[in-house]
N, C-alpha and C positions, 0 to 999 in steps of 0.2 A: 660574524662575531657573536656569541654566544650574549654577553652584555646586552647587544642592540637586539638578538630577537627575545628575550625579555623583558626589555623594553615595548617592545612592540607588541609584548602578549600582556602585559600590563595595561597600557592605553587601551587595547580591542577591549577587553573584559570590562574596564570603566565606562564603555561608551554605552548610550540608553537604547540599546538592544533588545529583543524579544531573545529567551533562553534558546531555541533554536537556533538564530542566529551568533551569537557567542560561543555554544557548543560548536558550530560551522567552523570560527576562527579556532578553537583551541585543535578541532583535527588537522586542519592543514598546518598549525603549528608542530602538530607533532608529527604530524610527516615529512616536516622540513629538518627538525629536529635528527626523524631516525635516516635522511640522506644526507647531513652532514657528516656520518660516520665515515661515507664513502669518499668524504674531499678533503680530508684534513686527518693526519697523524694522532692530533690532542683527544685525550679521551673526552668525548661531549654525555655530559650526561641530562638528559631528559627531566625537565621538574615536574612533579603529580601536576597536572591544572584541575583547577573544580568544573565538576559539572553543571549548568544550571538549572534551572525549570523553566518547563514551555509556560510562556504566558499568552499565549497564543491564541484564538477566538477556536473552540474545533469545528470541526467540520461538520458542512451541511449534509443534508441528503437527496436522491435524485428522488424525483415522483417516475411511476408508473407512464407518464408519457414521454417524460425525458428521458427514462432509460431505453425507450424503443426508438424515439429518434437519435439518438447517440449509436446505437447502434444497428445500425443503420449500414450494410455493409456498402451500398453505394457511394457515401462519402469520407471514406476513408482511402487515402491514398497508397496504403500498403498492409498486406496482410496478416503478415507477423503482429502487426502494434495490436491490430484491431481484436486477433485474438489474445493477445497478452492483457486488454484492459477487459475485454470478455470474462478470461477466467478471473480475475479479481474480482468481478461483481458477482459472478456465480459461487465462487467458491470461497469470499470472505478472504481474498487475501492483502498484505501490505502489500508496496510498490515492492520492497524491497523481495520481497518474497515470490512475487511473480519474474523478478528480472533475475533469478536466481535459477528457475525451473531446468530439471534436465529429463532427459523423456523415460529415464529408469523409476522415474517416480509416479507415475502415472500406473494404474492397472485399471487396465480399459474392462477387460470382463468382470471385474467387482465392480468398477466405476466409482473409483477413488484415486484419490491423489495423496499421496503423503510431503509434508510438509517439514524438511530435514537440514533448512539452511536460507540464509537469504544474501542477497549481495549488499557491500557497504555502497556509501556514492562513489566511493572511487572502482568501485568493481568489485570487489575483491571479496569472494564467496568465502561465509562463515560453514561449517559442519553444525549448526545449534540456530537455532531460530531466535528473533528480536529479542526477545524478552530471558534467551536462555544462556547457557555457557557451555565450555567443552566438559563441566562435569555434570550437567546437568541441559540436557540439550531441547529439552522443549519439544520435544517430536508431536505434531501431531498428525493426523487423518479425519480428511473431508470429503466430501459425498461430490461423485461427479455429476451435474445435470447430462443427459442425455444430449443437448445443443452442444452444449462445450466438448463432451466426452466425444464425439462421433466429429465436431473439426477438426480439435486438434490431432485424431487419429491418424485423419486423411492427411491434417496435412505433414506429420512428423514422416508419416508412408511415402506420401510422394517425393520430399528432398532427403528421403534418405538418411535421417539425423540419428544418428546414433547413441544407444543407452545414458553415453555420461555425456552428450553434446550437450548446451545451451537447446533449448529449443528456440528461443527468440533472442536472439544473437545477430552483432554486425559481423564486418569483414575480421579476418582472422578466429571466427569462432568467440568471441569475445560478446557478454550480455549484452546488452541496449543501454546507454545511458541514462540515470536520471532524468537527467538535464533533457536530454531531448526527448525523451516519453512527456516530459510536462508539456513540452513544446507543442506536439504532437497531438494531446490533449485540449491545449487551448484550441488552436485551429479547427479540431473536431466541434468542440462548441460553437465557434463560431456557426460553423456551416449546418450543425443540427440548431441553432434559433435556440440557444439553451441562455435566458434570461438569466442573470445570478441576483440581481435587484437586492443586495444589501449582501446576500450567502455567499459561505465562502464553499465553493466547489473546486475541490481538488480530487488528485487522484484519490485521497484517503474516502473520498468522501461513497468510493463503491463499497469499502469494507463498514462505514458506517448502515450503510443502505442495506447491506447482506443483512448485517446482526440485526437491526428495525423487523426485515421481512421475516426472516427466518423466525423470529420470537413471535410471531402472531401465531403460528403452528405448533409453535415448541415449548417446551420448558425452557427456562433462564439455566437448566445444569448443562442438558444439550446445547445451547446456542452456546456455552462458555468451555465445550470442550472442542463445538468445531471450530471456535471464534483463538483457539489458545489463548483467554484470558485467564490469569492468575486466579481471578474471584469472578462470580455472580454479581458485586456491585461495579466492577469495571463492564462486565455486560449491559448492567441495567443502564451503565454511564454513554454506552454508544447506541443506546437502545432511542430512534428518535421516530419521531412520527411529521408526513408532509401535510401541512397545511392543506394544501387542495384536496389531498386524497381524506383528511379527515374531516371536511366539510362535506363531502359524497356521501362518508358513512354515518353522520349524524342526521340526514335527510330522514332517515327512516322514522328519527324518536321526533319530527314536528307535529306528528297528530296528536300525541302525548303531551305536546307541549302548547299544544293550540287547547286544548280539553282541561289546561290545569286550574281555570277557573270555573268549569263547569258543574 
């Protein structure tokens, strides 16, 4: 009844949510919305819902030892994931945008990747990237590391996966689920000893970790064209630095600082 899910999109929207989670209810709302078309004669029409904002803590970032025990190819239970969270940390990508890959996008002798679409969480592959539209698609290109570039070769070679296939795909050809790469993810932490002690580590937290590293070498225009961010202050915004690793590198200035009353 059209009334009752109204109803029900009313209460979700009131309840004390973070904006992630409320944007969650309003898409399944309106994909319940565009399947009613198919059960019932009555024309149903769709109401706009608002979008919210994340209120959300963002994400941390991995240090330099976390990201070698993460990956870590011995504990990982299957290959595809392991390279699919590989290329996100190497090459700055969303979840969404890795569970989107297909291997025509890849050019292994430049050693680059173009970045031309991402999947939603229900699967369902966009032609235009996060932040862009079908008139306006956001294309970008990012540099492949030589590790990433030389797995995933081999392994797109060895099963065969062809130009427009998924490369990291379930059964039927079909991408990898959100839901279970989180899964997927946690377990891996577990078994790499990855402490979160107050951080929040998520998948996001490889594309934070890319834009941190990559700006130590780089200008803030480069990092914000391989990162597709709209601006340089959304770069400087993911731009974080690890505690531990910037305790190593302030080591150097204590003779300077032992001598400032000298």
């Amino acid at each position: 009844d059209e009334l009752q899910v109204k109803d029900v999109a009313n209460y979700l929207m009131n309840q004390d949510r973070s904006g992630s989670w409320k944007n969650s209810y309003i898409e399944t709302l309106g994909s319940i919305y565009k399947e009613c078309t198919w059960h019932t004669s009555k024309i149903i029409t769709k109401p706009i819902f608002p979008r919210f904002a994340r209120n959300s803590k963002k994400a941390d970032i991995f240090t330099t030892q976390e990201l070698n025990a993460i990956f870590n190819p011995e504990i990982w239970e299957c290959r595809p994931e392991y390279l699919l969270f590989l290329c996100m940390a190497t090459c700055g990508l969303r979840l969404g945008e890795a569970r989107a890959i297909r291997a025509c996008q890849f050019d292994f002798n430049a050693k680059t990747l173009i970045i031309d679409g991402f999947c939603k969480r229900n699967g369902e592959r966009t032609n235009y990237n996060k932040k862009g539209s079908n008139e306006d698609t956001k294309l970008r290109v990012v540099v492949l590391p030589d590790i990433t570039g030389k797995a995933l070769n081999s392994f797109i070679e060895e099963n065969g996966i062809l130009p427009n296939d998924y490369v990291f795909s379930e059964r039927f050809g079909l991408p990898l689920r959100q839901e279970y790469l989180e899964t997927v993810l946690r377990r891996v932490f577990i078994k790499a000893d990855i402490k979160k002690n107050g951080r929040k580590l998520v998948p996001h937290s490889f594309r934070f970790t890319y834009v941190t590293r990559m700006r130590r070498n780089l200008e803030a225009g480069t990092v914000q064209q391989l990162a597709g961010h709209s601006s340089v202050e959304m770069t400087d915004y993911y731009t974080r630095a690890a505690i531990p690793e910037m305790k190593k590198t302030v080591q150097k200035a204590l003779p300077a600082a032992n001598s400032l009353f000298e």
